[in-house]
Each structure stands twice: as C-alpha cells, then as structure tokens.
TORKOL-4160 file (C-alpha; in steps of 0.2 Angstrom, whole numbers, padded with zeros to 4 digits, m for minus):
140
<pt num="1" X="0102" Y="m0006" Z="m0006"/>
<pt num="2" X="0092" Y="0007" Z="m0016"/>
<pt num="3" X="0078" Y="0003" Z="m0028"/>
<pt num="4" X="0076" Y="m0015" Z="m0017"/>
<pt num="5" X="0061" Y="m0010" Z="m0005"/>
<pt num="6" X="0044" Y="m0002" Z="m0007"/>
<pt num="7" X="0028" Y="0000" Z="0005"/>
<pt num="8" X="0011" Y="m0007" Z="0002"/>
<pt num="9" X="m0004" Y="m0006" Z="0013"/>
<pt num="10" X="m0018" Y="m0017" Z="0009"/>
<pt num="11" X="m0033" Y="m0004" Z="0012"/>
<pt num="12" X="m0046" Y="m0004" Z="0023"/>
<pt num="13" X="m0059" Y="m0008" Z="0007"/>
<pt num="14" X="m0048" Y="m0022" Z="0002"/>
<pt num="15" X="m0046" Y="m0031" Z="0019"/>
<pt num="16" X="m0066" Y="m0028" Z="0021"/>
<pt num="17" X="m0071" Y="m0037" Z="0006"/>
<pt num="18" X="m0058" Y="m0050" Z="0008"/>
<pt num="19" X="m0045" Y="m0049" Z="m0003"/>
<pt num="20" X="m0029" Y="m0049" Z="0009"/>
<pt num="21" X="m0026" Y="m0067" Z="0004"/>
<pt num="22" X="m0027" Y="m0064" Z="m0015"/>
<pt num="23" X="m0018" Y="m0048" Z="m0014"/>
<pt num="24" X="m0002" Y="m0057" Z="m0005"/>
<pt num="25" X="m0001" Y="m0072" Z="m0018"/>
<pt num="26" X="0000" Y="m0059" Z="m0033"/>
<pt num="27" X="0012" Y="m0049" Z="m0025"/>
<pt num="28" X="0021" Y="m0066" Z="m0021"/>
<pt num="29" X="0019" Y="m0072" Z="m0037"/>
<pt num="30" X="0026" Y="m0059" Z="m0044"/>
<pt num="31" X="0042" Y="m0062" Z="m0036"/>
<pt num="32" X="0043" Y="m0049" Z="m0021"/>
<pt num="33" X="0049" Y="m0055" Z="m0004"/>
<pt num="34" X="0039" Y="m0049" Z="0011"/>
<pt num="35" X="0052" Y="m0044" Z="0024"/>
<pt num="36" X="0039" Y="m0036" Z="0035"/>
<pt num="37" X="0020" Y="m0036" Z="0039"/>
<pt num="38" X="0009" Y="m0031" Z="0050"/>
<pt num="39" X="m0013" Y="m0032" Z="0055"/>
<pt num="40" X="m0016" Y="m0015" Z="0061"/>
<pt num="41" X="m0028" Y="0000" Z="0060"/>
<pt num="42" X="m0023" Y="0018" Z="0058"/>
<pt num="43" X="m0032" Y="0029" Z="0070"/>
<pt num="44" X="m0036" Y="0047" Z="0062"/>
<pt num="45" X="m0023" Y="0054" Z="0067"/>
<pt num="46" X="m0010" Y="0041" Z="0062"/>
<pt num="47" X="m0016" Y="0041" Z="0044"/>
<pt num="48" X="m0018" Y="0058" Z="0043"/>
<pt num="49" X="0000" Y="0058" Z="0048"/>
<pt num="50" X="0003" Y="0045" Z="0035"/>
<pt num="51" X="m0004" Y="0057" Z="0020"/>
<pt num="52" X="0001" Y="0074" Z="0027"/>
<pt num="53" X="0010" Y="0075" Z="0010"/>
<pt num="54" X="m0008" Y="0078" Z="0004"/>
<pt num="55" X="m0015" Y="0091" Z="0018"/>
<pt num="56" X="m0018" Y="0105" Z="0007"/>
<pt num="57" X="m0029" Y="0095" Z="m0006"/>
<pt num="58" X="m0048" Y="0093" Z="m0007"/>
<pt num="59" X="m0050" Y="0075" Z="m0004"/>
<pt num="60" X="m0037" Y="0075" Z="0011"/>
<pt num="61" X="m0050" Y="0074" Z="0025"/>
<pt num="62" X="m0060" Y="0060" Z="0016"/>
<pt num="63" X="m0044" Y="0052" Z="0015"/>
<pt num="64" X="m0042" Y="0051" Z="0032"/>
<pt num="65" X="m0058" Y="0045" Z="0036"/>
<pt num="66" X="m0056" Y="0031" Z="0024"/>
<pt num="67" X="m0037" Y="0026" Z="0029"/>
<pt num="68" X="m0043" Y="0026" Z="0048"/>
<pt num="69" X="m0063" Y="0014" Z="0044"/>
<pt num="70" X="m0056" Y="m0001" Z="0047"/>
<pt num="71" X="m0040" Y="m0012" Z="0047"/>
<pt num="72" X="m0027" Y="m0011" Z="0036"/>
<pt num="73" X="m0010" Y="m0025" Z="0031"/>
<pt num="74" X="0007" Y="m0014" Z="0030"/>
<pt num="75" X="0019" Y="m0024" Z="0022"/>
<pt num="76" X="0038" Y="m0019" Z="0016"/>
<pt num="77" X="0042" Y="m0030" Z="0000"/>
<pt num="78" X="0060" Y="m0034" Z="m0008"/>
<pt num="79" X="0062" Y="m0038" Z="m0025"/>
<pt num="80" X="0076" Y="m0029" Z="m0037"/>
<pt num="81" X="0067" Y="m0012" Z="m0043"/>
<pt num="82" X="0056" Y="m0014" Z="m0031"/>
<pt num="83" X="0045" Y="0002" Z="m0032"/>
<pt num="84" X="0043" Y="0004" Z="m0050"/>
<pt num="85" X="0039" Y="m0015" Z="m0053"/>
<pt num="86" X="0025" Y="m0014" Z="m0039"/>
<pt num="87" X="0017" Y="0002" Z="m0044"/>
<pt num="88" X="0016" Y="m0008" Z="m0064"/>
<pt num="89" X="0008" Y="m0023" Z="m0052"/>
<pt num="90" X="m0006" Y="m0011" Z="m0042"/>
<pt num="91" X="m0008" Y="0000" Z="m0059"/>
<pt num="92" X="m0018" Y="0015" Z="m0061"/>
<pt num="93" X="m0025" Y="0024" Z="m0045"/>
<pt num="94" X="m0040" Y="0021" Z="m0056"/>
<pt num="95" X="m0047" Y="0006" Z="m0056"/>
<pt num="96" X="m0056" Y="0010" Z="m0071"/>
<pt num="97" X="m0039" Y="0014" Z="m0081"/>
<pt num="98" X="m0030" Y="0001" Z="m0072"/>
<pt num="99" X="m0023" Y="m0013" Z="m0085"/>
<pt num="100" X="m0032" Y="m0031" Z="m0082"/>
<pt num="101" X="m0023" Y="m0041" Z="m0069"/>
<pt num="102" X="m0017" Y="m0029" Z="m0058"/>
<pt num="103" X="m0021" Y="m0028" Z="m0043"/>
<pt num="104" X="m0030" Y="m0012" Z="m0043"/>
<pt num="105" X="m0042" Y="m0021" Z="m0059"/>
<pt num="106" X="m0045" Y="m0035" Z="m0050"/>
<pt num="107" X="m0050" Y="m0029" Z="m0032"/>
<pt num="108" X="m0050" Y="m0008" Z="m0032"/>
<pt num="109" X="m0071" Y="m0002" Z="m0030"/>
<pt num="110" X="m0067" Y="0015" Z="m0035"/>
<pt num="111" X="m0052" Y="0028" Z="m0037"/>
<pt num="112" X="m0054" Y="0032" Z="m0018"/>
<pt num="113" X="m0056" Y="0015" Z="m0014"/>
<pt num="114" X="m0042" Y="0009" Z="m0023"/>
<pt num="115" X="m0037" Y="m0008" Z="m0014"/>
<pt num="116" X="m0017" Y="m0004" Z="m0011"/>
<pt num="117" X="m0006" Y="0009" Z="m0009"/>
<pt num="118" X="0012" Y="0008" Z="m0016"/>
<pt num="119" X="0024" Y="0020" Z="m0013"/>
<pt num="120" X="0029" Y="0031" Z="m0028"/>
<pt num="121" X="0049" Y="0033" Z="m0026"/>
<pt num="122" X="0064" Y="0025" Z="m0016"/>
<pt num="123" X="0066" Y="0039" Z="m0002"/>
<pt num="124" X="0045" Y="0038" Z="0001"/>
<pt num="125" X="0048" Y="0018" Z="0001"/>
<pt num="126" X="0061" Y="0021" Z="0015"/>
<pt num="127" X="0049" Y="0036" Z="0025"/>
<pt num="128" X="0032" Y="0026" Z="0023"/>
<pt num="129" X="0043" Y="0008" Z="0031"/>
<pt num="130" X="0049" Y="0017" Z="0046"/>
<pt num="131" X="0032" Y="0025" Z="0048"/>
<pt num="132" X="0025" Y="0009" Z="0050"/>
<pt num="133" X="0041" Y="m0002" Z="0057"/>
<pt num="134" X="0050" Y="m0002" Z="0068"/>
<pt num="135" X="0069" Y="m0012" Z="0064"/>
<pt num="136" X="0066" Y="m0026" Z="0073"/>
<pt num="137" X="0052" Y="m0029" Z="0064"/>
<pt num="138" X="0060" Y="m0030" Z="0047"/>
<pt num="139" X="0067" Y="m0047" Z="0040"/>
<pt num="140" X="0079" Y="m0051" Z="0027"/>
C-alpha cells in the first residue's frame, strides 16, 4: 500500500543525549504505528552505504563519520501518508527554521546534528526499510 510507510532513524546525537523515549511518544502521538524497530550502529561503511545518494557532495564524509559515532534506532512507521506527514513532524533539516514542536525544534543540536531522519518519498521509504530490515522483521 503506497504512501503508508516511511523510515526514520533516531540519530546518533539524539540517542546520546537521550531523547529516544521522547522522540517515539511524538511519533506515537501523532498517530503512526511502528511496525518495525531496531538498536543498532551503523559501521562506516554501512552508513556510508546508506547516504551514497550523497557521495559527491561536500559534507558526505562528515556525514558518515557522524551516522557511524554511536548507536542509532531505525524504525519503519505506518500511518496513511506516511512520508509526507512525518517529514511535517521532523520539519526543517534546520533546526533553527524548524516550526516549534517538531521533533527537529525540540531535540535537533545543529543542521548536521539534526536528531532524525525521514525519508523524503515513497520508493526511498521502500529502499531505506529494506536497507535496514529484513521481512521477517516487519510487523503489521
């Protein structure tokens, strides 16, 4: 079902300064249904897998570094219009333009520190799940 499911990852700046638990009730909240989740850590190359869609821009390499610091929570999330209603939750990439209450306003450090990450369209929603699940780890 299109326009159901997007990806988040609770970043490695969010999870260190403990917002994991405050990041999951908004998202709940707001009415999407986490269908799967995962603790993990990307190593460099995983996240530089991850944001290869990126490779040719400057701030690709401090990307990495950042993605791969520390721990991360992936998480696929159902709710009708999924991706567009999650990216409005997040907001702005920075956290300095982001519209109070989101999550990005409320727990983002910096623009590359940013808290979250929220897939932009349908087809990424789809690539960035399977990058990080496998089906049997997927709930309805």
């Amino acid at each position: 079902m299109a326009g159901t499911r997007t990806f988040t990852m609770i970043k490695p700046d969010a999870v260190r300064n403990g917002h994991i638990g405050g990041i999951l009730e908004q998202i709940n909240a707001s009415g999407f249904k986490i269908i799967a989740m995962k603790y993990t850590k990307l190593s460099a190359e995983k996240a530089g897998e991850f944001y290869a869609v990126h490779k040719e821009r400057p701030f690709y390499g401090e990307l990495v570094e950042f993605m791969s610091s520390g721990p991360i929570v992936a998480a696929i999330l159902e709710k009708s219009n999924a991706v567009e209603d999650f990216r409005t939750l997040i907001g702005a990439t920075d956290p300095s333009k982001a519209e109070a209450g989101t999550i990005r306003a409320k727990y983002a450090t910096n623009i590359g520190e940013n808290a979250v990450h929220g897939s932009d369209s349908d087809e990424n929603a789809a690539i960035e799940g399977s990058f990080h699940f496998a089906g049997v780890e997927i709930f309805q």
